[in-house]
Each structure stands twice: as C-alpha cells, then as structure tokens.
N, C-alpha and C positions, 0 to 999 in steps of 0.2 A: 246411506250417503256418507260421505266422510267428515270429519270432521269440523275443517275450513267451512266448506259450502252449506254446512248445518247453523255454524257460529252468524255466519253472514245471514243469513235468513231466518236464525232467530231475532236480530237486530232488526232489519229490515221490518220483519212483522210486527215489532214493539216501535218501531218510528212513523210507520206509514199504513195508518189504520185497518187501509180496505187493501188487503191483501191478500192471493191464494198461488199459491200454485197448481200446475196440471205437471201430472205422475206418471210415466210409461215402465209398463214391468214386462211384455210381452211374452206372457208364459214365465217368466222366470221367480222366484221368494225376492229376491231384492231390484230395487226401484231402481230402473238403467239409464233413465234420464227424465228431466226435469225444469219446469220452465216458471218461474216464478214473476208472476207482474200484477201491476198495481192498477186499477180500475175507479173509476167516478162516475156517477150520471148528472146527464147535463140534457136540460130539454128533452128529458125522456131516453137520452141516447149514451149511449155504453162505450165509455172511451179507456182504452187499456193503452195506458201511457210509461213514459220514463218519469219516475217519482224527483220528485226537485233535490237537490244534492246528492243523488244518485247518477254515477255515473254510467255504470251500465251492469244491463239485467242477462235477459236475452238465455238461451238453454243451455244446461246442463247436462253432460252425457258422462255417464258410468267410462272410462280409462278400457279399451279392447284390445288387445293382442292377435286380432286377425290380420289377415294379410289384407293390401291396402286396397284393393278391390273389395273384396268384400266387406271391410269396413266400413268401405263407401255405402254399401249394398243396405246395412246395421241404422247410419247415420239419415238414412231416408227414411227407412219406416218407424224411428224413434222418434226424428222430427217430424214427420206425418203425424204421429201417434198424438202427438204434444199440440200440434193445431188443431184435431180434431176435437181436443178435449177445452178448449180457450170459448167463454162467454161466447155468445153471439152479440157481436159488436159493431158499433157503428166506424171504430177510426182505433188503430192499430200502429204504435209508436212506442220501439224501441231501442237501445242503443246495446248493441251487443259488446260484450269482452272482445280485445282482441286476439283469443285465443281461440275462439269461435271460428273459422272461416270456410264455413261450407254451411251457407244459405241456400242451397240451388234446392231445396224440397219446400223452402217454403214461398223461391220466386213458381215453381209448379203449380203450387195453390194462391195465385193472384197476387203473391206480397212485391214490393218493389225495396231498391236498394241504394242509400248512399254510401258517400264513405265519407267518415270523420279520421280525425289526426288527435291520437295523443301524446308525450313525449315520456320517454323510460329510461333511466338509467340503471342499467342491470350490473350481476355481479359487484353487489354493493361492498364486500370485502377492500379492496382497493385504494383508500382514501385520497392517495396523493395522483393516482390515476385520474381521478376523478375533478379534484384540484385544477389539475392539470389540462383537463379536455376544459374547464372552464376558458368561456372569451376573457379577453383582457377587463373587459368593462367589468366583471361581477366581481374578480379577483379585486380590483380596484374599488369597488364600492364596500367590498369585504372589510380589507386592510381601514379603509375610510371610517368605518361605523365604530370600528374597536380603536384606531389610534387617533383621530381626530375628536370623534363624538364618545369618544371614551362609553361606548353602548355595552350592555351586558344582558345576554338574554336568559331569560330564567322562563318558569311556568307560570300559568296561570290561572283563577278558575273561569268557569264560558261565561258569566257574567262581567266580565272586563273584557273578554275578549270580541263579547258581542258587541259590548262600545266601539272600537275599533273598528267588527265588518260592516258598522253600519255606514260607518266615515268615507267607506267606499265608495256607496252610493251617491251619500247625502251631498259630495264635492260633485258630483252628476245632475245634481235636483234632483235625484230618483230618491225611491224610497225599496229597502230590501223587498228581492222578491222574493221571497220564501218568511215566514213567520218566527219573530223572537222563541216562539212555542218550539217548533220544530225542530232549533239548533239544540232548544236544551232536552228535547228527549232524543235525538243522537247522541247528545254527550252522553246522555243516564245509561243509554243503553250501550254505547262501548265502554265508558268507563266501568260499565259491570262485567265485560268481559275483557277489563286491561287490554284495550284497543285502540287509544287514543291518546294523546298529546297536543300541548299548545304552548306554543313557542313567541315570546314577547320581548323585543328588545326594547331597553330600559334605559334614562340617560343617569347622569347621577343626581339629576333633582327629582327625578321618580316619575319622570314625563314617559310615557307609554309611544314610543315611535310608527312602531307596525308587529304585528303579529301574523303565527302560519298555523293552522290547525291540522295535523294530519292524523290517520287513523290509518290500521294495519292488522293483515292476517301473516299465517304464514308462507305466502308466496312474495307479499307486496307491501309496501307502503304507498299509501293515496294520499296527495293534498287534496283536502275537504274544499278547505276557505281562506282566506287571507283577511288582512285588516292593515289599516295606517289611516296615522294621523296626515292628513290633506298639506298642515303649515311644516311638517317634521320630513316632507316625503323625498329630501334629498339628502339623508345621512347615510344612506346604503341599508337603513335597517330591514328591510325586508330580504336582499339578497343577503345577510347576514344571517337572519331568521330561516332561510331556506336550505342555504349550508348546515345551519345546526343541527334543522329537521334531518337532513340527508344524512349527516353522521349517525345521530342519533337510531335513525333507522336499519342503517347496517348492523343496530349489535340486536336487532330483533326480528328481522325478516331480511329478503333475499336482492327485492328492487326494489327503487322510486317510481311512483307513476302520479306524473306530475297531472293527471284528469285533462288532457286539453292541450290548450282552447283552438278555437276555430277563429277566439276573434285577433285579429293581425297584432295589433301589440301585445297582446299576452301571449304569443305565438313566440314573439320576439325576445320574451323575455326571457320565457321556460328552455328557449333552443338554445338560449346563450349558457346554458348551464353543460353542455354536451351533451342532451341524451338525446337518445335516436329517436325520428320522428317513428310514429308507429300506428297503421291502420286499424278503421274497428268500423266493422258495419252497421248503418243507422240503416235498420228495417222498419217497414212501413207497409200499410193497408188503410185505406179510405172507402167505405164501402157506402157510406151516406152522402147521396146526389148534395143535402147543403152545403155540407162541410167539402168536399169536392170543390165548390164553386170558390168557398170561403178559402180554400187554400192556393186557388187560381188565381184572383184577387188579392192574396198578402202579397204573390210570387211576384205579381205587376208591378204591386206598387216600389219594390226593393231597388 
C-alpha cells in the first residue's frame, strides 16, 4: 500500500484502540484494496463505527489503469471482497472520503446511503487567489485581529490548546465529547510522524484568544479542532488562526479540507473562506431490529 494510507493507518491504529482492517488481494502478491474501521461492543452487539475526530474511513482501492467499464467491473468485486470479510455486526456506520464515489456494491448488499458536505480549498500554491475568494467579513476580521487587537499567532503545545477546545463546549453547558485522553494520543501519534500543528492567536498580555489544530498527509491538510475563549470571541482570532493554518499548509501539502460541518453556522463560517462545498458519502447498515427502532425514534424526535 502506499505510503500516505499506510502513515494514516498507523496513527489511526495507535489513536483508536480496537481497530482492524479487511484486506482484498484477489489472486494478486499485493493488497488491491482495503477498508479499515473501528469497532465496540455494546449490549452484546458489534457496532463498526466512525471513530470520534475521524473524519472519514470508508475503503481503499489500489489506483487501476483499466478502461472505465471495466474498472467498474474491478471496483465491485474489491468492494464485495471487503464486505465479506467485515465482523458480523449489529450497525454499520461510516463516513467515506470524498474521493470514494461508487458505493453501488455495497448499496447491492443491503448498505443505505447519505451525503454529507465538506468544504476544500485546493491548489493551495495561490495565496493571494485565495485571499481573494475570501468573503469580506473574514478579510475583515483578519485585518481586525493584527491591527486592532494587535494578536500574534504562534504554536503551542495540546495541553494549552485543550484549554481552549474545551471553552467551546463549556459556553454551550456541554462538556467535550471525546476525551482529554484521545486528543493527546492524536497529538503523540502525528507529532511522531510530523503531521500536526496548532495554531494560537495571542494578545500582548499573553491572553490566549482562539486556536486551530490541523493535521496533514501529503494530499491534504485537515482541520481537526478549534478552540476560543467565549469573552475574547470578537477579535477575528480564529479567522486569523485559520488563514495561518491555510498558509502554513501550502508549504506542506496540496489542499485544505476544512472536515465539514453539517451544522449551519459552522457551515457558514468555513464557506465564507471560498472553498468549494464537496460531497462525501455517509454509508450505513442497521441490521439489529433494536437499534432500528432506536434510530426511528432519534429521527422523530429531530
């Protein structure tokens, strides 16, 4: 397998414990595709999910140089290959890459299909292109954060910065949903493969505004997580903190993939930066009559 999707799945398997993938070689020495997903049992029952700051799994196929029919032909019995070999499970939930788009072998074998929206600024070379496709408001919160609030973003380590993502919540009543643990063996495990950064804008009394956490192979850069302080949340530092990230990431991979969101104002935010909205299918299987009921029931109450 190549490189990238090797790096990504050694991290993967040191962040998110209970981990396997299923392997299709079909007659061939090297592994042609590949589906890697993260599994728990709950009441007995075998749930193969999207792991919490993961944004999407979903399979793997070896790069083919057939003609496009029969590609097609390749891409069915690989994916076949790859369901066959998946636990026997109760509930089957993933978010695929949106580089993935031909699910139709595994809508064959009972899966169902939404679509999510993430947002990508590609051809990150460009800066003042980029600048430029920005709305007025970010341009303006930009200029705001360095001439007004005189901010300065620098790095940090994830124990400052987990202060920060928890202020997200905490202005919510909520409490983080994922675990203090978890952020810091993502760090451990990209910072051992120089694949991460964190990004914190700073005033001059040393007051910590907002922070962006993003992490990167070489196709992409991904924002993880965010952070800000609740009383500091109108100095533009975050849309400042997001510009840095995005520089920053052109001098080390290719795009920005802003992960998201689906929910309306973070929708709002990420589009205002110019990148293009971009589809990614959230594949799914329910095979347990409770959990079925249980998800008939969340769907009513929404």
């Amino acid at each position: 397998m190549g490189d990238i999707f090797q790096r990504l799945l050694f991290i993967a398997q040191h962040v998110h414990r209970v981990f396997e993938q299923a392997l299709t070689h079909i007659g061939q020495p090297q592994v042609l595709a590949s589906l890697p997903y993260s599994f728990r049992n709950k009441f007995g029952l075998t749930i193969v999910e999207q792991p919490q700051l993961t944004q999407s799994l979903g399979p793997w196929l070896r790069p083919s140089q057939a003609k496009y029919a029969k590609k097609l032909g390749q891409e069915k019995d690989l994916l076949q290959g790859l369901v066959d070999q998946l636990p026997a499970f109760a509930k089957y939930h993933q978010n695929w890459h949106y580089s993935n788009t031909n699910w139709l072998p595994f809508y064959w074998r009972g899966f169902e299909q939404a679509t999510g929206y993430t947002y990508v600024l590609n051809d990150l070379g460009d800066e003042k292109k980029h600048w430029d496709g920005f709305q007025t408001n970010i341009r303006t919160d930009i200029r705001k954060a360095i001439d007004r609030h005189k901010l300065v973003v620098s790095s940090v380590d994830v124990e400052e910065f987990i202060e920060l993502n928890k202020m997200v919540f905490s202005r919510q009543g909520m409490s983080m949903p994922y675990s203090e643990s978890l952020v810091r063996r993502i760090d451990a495990a990209c910072d051992k493969h120089n694949a991460r950064k964190i990004f914190v804008a700073k005033d001059d009394e040393g007051r910590s505004h907002a922070g962006v956490y993003i992490i990167w192979d070489e196709n992409s850069a991904y924002y993880l997580m965010g952070g800000g302080d609740p009383d500091l949340r109108n100095s533009g530092a975050t849309s400042l903190c997001m510009w840095e990230a995005i520089k920053f990431a052109a001098t080390v991979t290719k795009r920005f993939d802003f992960e998201g969101s689906m929910l309306e104002p973070v929708e709002r935010f990420f589009r205002a930066f110019g990148a293009t909205q971009t589809p990614y299918f959230v594949v799914t299987k329910t095979k347990s009559r409770l959990l079925r009921v249980k998800n008939t029931l969340q769907a009513l109450r929404r």
